[in-house]
Backbone as CSV, one residue per row, in Angstrom:
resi,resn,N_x,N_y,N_z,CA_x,CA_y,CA_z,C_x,C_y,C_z
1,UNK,0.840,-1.184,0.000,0.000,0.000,0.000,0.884,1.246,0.000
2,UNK,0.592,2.267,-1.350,1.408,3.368,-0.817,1.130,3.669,0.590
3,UNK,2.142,4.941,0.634,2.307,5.663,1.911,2.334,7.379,1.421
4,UNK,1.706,7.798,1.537,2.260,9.688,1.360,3.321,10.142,2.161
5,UNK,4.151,10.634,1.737,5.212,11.957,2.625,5.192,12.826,2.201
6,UNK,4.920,14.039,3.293,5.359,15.224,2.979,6.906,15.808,3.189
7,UNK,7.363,16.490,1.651,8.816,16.320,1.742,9.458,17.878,2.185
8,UNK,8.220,19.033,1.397,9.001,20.408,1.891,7.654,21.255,1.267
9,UNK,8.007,22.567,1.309,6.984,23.070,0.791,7.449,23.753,-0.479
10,UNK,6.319,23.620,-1.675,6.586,24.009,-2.974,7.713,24.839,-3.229
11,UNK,7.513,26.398,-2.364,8.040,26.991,-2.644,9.567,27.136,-2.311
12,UNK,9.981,25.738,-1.528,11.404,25.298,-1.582,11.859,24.872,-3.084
13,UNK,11.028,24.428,-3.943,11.815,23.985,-4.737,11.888,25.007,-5.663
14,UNK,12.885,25.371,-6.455,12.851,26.432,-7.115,13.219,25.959,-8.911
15,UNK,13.164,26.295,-10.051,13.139,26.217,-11.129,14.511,26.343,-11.169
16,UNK,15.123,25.704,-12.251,16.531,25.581,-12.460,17.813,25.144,-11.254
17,UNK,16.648,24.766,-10.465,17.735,23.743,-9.244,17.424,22.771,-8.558
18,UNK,17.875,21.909,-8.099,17.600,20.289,-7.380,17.343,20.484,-6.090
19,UNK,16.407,19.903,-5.288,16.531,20.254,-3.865,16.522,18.415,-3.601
20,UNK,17.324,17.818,-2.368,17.208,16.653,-1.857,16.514,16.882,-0.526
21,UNK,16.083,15.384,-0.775,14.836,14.931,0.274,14.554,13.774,0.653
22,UNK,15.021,13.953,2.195,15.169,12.363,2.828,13.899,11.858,2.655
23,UNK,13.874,10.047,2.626,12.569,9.315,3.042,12.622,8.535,4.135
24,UNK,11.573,8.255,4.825,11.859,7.289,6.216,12.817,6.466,6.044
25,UNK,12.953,5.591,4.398,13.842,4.484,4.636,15.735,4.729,4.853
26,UNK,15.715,6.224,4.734,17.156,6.801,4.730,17.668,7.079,3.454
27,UNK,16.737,6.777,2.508,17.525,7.382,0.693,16.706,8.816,0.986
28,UNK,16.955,9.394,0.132,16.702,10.662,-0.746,15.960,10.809,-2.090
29,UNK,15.141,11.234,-2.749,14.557,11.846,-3.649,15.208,13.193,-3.734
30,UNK,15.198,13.320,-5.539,15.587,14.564,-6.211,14.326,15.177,-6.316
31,UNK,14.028,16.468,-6.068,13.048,17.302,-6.356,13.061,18.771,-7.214
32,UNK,12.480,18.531,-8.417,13.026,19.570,-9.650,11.518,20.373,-9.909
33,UNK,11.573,21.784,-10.695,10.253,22.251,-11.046,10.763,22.608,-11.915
34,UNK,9.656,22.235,-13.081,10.027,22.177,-14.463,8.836,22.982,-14.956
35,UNK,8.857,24.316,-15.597,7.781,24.989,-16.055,6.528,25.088,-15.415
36,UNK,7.186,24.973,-14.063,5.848,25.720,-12.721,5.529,23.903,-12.264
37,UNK,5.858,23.199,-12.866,5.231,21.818,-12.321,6.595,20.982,-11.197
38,UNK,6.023,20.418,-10.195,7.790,19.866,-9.358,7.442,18.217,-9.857
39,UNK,8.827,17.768,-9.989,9.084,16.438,-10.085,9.943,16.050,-9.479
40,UNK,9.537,14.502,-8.904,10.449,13.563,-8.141,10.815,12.304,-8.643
41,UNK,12.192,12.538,-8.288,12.671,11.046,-8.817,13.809,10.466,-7.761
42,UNK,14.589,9.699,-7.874,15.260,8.683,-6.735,16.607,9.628,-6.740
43,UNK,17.513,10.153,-5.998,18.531,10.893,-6.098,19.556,10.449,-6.246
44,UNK,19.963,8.925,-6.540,20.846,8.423,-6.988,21.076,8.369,-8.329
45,UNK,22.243,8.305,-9.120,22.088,8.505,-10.999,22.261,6.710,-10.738
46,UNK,21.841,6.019,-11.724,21.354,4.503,-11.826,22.778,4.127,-12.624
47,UNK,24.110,5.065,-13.057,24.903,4.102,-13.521,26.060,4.567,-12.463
48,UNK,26.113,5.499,-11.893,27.485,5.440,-10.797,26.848,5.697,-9.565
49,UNK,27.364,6.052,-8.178,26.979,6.654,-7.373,27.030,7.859,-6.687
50,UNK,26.201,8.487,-7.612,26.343,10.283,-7.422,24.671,10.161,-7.302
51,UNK,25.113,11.514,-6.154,23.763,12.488,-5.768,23.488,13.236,-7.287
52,UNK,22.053,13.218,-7.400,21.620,14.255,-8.465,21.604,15.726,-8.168
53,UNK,20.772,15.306,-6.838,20.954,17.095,-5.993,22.050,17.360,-5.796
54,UNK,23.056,16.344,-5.518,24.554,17.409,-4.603,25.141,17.577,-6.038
55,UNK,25.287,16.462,-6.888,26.037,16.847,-8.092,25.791,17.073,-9.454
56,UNK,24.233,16.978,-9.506,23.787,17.130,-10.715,23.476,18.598,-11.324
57,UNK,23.418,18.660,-12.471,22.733,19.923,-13.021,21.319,19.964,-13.854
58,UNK,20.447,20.778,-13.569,19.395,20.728,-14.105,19.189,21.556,-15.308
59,UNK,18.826,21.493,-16.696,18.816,22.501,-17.719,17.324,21.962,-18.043
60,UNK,16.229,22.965,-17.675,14.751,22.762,-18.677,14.219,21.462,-17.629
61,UNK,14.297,20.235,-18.797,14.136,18.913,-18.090,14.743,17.804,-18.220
62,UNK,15.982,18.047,-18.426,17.043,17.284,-18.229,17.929,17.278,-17.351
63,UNK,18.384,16.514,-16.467,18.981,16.512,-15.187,20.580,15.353,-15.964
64,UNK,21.604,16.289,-15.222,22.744,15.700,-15.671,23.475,15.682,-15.034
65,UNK,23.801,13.916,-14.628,24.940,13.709,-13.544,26.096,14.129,-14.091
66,UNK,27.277,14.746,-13.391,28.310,15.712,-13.905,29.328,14.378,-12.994
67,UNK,29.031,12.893,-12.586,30.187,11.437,-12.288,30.591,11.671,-13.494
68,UNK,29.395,10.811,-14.610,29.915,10.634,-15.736,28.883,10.880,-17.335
69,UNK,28.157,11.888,-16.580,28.030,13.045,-18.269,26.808,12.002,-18.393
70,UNK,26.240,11.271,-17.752,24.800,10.822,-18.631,23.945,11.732,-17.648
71,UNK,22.505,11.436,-18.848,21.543,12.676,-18.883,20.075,11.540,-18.600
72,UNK,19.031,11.979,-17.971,17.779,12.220,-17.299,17.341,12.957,-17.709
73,UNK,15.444,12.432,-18.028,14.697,13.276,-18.504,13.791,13.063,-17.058
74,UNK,13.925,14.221,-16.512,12.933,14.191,-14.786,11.179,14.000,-15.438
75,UNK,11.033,14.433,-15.870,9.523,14.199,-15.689,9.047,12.452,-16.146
76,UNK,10.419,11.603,-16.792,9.385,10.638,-16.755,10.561,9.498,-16.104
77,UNK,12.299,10.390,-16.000,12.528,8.967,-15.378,14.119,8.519,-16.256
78,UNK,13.499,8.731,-17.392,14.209,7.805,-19.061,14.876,8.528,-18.943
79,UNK,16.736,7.432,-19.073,17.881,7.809,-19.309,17.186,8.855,-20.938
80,UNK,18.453,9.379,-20.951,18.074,10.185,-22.246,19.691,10.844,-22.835
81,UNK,21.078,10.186,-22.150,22.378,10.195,-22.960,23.341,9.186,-22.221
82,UNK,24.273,8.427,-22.690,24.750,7.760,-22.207,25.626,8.681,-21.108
83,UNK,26.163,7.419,-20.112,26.510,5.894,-20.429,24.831,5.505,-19.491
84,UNK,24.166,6.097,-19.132,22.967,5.923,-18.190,22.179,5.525,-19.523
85,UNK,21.583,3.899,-18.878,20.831,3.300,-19.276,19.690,2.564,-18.762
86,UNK,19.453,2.949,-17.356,18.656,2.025,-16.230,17.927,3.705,-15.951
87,UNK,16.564,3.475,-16.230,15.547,4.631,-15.448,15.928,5.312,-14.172
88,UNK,15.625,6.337,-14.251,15.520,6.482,-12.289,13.854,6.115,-12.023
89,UNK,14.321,6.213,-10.986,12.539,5.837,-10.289,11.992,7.119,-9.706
90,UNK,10.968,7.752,-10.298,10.010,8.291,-10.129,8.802,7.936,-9.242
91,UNK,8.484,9.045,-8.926,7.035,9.476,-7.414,6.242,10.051,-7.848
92,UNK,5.016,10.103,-8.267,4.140,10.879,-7.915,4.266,11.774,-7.582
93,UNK,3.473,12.682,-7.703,3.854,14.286,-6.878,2.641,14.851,-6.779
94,UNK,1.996,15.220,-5.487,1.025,16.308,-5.683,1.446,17.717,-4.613
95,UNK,0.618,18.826,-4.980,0.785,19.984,-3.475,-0.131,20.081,-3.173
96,UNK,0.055,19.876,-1.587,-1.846,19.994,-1.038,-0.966,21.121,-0.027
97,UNK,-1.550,22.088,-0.079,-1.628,23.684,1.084,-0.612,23.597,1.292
98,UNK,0.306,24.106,-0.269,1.090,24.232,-0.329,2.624,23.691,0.129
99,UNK,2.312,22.146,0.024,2.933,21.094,0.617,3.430,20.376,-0.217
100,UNK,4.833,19.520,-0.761,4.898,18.818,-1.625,5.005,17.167,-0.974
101,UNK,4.064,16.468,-1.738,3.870,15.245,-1.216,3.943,13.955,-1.909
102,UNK,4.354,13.190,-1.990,5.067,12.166,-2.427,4.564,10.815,-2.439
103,UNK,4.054,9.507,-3.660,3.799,8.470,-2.979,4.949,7.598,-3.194
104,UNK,5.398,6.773,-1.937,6.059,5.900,-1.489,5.420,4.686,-1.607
């Protein structure tokens, strides 16, 4: 059964930057806003082990681990340049009163 978390409030996340966000189990979610909309995905890059938030860069909606130069498309997940070839995992996202909330 999901679970909801609330991770921060909207207006933490800001356009053209990553904010990280613990979950009960001790990982992190990346949290991006892409043309007024926020997206979440797993904050690990799926081919090395780099933070997206601590080391990634965000352009539009592509998120790019700067380990080793592969590219993420945040809103759905899909590698989108090598050497990243394994999805990240994506959340749900809604804002309720001005809350960003997450299903787990």
């Amino acid at each position: 059964m999901a679970e909801t978390i609330i991770l921060c409030t909207a207006d933490e996340v800001i356009e053209g930057e990553i904010k990280q966000a613990p979950l009960p189990d001790g990982t992190n979610v990346a949290l991006y806003r892409v043309a007024g909309t926020i997206y979440a995905t797993a904050d690990m890059c799926t081919h090395g082990e780099a933070s997206l938030a601590e080391e990634g860069i965000i352009t539009g909606k592509i998120v790019e681990c700067t380990f080793h130069f592969g590219t993420f498309d945040v809103t759905t997940g899909e590698p989108t340049g090598m050497p990243c070839e394994i999805p990240l995992k994506t959340y749900p996202v809604t804002v309720v009163d001005g809350r960003v909330q997450i299903e787990v």
